[in-house]
C-alpha positions as CSV (number, residue, x, y, z in Angstrom):
1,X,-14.1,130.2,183.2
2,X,-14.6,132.5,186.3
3,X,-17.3,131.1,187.3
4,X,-16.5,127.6,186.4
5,X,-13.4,127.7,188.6
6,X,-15.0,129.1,191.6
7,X,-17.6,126.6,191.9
8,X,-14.7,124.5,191.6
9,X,-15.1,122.5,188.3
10,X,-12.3,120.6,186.3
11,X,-11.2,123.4,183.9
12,X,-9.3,121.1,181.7
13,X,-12.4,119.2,180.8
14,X,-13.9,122.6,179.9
15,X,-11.4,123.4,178.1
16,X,-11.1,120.5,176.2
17,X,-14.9,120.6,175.6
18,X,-14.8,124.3,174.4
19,X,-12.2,123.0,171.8
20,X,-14.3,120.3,170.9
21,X,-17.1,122.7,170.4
22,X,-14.9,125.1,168.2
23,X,-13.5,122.2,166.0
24,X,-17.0,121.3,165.4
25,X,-19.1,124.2,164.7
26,X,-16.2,127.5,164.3
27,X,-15.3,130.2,166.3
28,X,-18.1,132.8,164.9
29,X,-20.7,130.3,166.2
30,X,-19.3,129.3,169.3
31,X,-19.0,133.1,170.2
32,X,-22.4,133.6,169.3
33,X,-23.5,130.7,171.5
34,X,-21.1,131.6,174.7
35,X,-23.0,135.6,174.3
36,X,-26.5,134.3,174.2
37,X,-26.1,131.8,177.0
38,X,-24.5,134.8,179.3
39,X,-27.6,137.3,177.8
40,X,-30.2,134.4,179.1
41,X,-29.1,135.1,182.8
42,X,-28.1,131.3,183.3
43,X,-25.3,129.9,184.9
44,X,-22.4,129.4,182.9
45,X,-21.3,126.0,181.7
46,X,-20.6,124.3,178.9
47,X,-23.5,121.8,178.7
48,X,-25.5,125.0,178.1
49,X,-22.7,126.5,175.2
50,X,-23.2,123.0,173.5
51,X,-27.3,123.2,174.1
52,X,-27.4,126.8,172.8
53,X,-25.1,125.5,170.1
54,X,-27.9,122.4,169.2
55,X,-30.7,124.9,168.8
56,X,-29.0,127.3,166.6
57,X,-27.9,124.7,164.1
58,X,-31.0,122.7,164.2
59,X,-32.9,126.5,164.0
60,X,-30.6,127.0,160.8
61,X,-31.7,124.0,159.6
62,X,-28.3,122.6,159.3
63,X,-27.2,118.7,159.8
64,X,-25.5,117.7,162.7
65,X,-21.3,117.8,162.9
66,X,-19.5,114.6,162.3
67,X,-16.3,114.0,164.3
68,X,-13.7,112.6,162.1
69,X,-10.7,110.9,163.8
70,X,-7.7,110.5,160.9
71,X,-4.9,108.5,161.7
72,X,-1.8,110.5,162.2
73,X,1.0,110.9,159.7
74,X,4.2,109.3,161.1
């Protein structure tokens, strides 16, 4: 987020998008993803995190996540 705040980007949306990310695929994957991005050399962001994330689950031979909006309880 260093980084991503220095060159001035919208850390909200990155934040949001990191959540997204972590609903979707779980915090052991997402982890792995944020390390291997950093270990490639490339500049941080979270279009790569997602990418890396893409590759690993179509490597794993697993289907796609499914966003699932419920209505709220009220």
């Amino acid at each position: 987020m260093l980084h991503a705040a220095e060159r001035g980007s919208n850390l909200g949306d990155i934040t949001a998008q990191l959540l997204r990310l972590l609903d979707w695929y779980g915090a052991a994957e997402l982890q792995a993803a944020i390390e291997e991005t950093l270990a490639s050399g490339a500049a941080p962001h979270q279009n790569l995190g997602r990418l890396t994330l893409e590759r690993r689950r179509a490597a794993g031979g697993a289907t796609p996540p499914i966003a699932i909006k419920l209505p709220e309880h009220g």
